[in-house]
C-alpha positions in Angstrom: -71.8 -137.9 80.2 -72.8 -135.6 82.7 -72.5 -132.0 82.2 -71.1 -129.6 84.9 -71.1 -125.6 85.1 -67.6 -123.9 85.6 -68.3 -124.6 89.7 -69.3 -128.3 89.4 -73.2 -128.1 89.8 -75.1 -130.2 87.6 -76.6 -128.6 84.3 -79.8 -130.1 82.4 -80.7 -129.4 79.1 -84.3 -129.2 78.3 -85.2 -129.7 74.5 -88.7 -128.5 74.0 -91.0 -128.4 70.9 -92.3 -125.7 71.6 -89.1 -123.5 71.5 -88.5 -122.0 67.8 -85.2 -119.7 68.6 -85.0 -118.9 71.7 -82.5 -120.3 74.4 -82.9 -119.7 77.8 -80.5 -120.8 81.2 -81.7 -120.2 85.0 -80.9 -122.1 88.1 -83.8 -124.9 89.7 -82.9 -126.6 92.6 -79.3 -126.3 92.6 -79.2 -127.3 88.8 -78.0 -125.0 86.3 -81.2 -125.5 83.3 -80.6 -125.0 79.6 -83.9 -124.2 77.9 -83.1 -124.9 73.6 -85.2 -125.6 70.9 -86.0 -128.9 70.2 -84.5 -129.4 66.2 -81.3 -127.7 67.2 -78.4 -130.4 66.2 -76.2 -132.0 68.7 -73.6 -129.4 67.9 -76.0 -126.2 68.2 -76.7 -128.2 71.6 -73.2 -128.2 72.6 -72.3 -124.8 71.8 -75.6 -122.9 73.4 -74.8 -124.8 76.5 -71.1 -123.6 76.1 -72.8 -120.0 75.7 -75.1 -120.2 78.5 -73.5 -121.9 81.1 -70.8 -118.8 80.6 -73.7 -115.9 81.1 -74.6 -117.6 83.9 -71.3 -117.3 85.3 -71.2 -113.6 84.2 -74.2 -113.3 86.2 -73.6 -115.0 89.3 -77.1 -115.6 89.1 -76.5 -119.1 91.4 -77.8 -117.5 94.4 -77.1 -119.5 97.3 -76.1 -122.5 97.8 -79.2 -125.0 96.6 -80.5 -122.3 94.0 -82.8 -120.6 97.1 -82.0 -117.1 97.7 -81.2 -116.2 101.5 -84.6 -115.6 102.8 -83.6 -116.3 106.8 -81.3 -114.1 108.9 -78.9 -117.4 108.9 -79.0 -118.2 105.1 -78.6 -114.4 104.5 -75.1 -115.0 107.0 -74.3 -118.4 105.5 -74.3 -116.3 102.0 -72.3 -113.3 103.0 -69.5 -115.9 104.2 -69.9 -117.2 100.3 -69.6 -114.1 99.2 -66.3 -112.9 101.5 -64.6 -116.2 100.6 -65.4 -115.8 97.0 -64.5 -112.2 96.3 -62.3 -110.8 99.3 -60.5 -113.9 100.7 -62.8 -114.7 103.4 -61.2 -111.6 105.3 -64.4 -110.1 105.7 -66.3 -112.3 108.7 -69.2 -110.5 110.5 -70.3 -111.1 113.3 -74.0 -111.0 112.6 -75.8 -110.4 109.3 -79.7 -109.9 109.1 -82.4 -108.8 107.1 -84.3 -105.5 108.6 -87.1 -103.5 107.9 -86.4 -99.9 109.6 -83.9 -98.9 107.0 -86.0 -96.3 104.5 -82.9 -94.2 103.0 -80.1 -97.1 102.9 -79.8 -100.8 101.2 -77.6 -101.7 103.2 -75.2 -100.7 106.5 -71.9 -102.4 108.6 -70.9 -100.8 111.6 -67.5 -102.6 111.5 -66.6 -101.8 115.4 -69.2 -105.0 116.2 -68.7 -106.9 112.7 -72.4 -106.2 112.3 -74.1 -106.1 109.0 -78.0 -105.0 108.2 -79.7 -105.4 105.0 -82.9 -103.2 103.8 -85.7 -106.2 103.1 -86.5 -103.7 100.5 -83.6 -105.4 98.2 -85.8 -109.0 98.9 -87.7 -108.4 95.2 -84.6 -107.5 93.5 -82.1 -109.8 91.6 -79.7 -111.5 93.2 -76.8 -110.2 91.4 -77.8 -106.3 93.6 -78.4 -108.3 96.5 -75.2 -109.8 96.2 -73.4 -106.7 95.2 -75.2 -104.5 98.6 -73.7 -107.6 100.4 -70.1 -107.7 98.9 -70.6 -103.8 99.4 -71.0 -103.9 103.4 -68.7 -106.6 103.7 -66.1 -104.4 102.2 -66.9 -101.9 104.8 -66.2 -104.2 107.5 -62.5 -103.8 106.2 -62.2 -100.2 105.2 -64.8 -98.3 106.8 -64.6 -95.0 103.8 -65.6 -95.0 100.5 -62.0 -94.4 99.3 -60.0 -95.8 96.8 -58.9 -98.9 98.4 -62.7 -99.6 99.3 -63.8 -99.6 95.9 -60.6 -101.9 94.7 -62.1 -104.2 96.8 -65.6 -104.7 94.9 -63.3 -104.6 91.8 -63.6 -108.4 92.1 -66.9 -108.7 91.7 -68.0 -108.3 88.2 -72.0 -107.1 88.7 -71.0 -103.8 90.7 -71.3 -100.8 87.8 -74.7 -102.9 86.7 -75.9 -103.0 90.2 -74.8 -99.5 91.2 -76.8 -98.3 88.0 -79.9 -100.5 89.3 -80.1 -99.0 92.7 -79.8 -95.6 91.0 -82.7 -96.2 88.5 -84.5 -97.8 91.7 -83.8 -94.8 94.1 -84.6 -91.9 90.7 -88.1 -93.6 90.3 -89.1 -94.1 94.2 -88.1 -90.6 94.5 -91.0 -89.8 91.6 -93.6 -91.8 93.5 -92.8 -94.1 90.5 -93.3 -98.3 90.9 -93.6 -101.0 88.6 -97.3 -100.5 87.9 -96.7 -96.5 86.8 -97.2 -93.8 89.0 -98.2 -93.8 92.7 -102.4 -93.6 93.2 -103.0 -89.8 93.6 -100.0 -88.4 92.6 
């Protein structure tokens, strides 16, 4: 039998030896992956999988379509559509959707009079699920331009926005410390 995730993609498990108690699920090619350990019984199989395949769900950690995150201008547009169709109805549609480099104090800005949509490539290193939620976030502009209440019942939907709106925080507290993932900045 052939094992499918809640959205139809394929899922593999992978027994491995060398695997004592850990289990472990990411995307590969389009292919949700179960990592288990090898002596687990059929039934610790089956349920693990069952366990996985939900976090994965949870995290919405499929990316794009493929597995490949949206590296091009067009995959990055292709995406967004996803994204609107997924989590507001498809009623967001932008015009144009593109990856930039001149945005140092933003992730992310619409200007919703030209359906236009610019993403900081600073989010490029960052999980998906923030990319994803900066997206979702700028497509919800493109219907309600404020950050009112209706605005934020919109990203309601999408079930990574307190988690990525605490990321960007931590992210914006230590760049504003001359903190990075090494430790401090050199001479500060």
């Amino acid at each position: 039998m052939q094992l499918k995730t809640h959205d139809g993609a394929p899922v593999v498990v992978r027994r491995s030896a060398r695997r004592r108690r850990t289990v472990a699920a990411f995307w590969e090619d389009g292919t949700a992956v179960v990592a288990i350990p090898a002596n687990f019984s059929r039934a610790q199989e089956a349920e693990w999988v069952r366990r996985m395949l939900d976090k994965l769900k949870v995290q919405g950690d499929r990316r794009s379509k493929g597995g490949r995150r949206p590296v091009t201008d067009a995959a990055l547009s292709s995406h967004a559509a996803d994204l609107s169709a997924r989590y507001l109805g498809g009623r967001a549609a932008p015009t144009s959707v593109r990856w930039v480099s001149n945005q140092n104090s933003r992730w992310g800005s619409a200007t919703p009079a030209d359906g236009s949509i610019r993403l900081s490539d600073k989010l490029r290193p960052m999980p998906q699920w923030v990319i994803d939620y900066v997206l979702l976030h700028e497509l919800a502009h493109l219907l309600v331009a404020g950050h009112n209440a209706s605005f934020w019942r919109l990203l309601e939907a999408y079930p990574e926005t307190a988690r990525a709106k605490a990321f960007l925080e931590g992210v914006s507290f230590a760049t504003s410390r001359g903190l990075t993932a090494d430790g401090p900045v050199p001479g500060d």
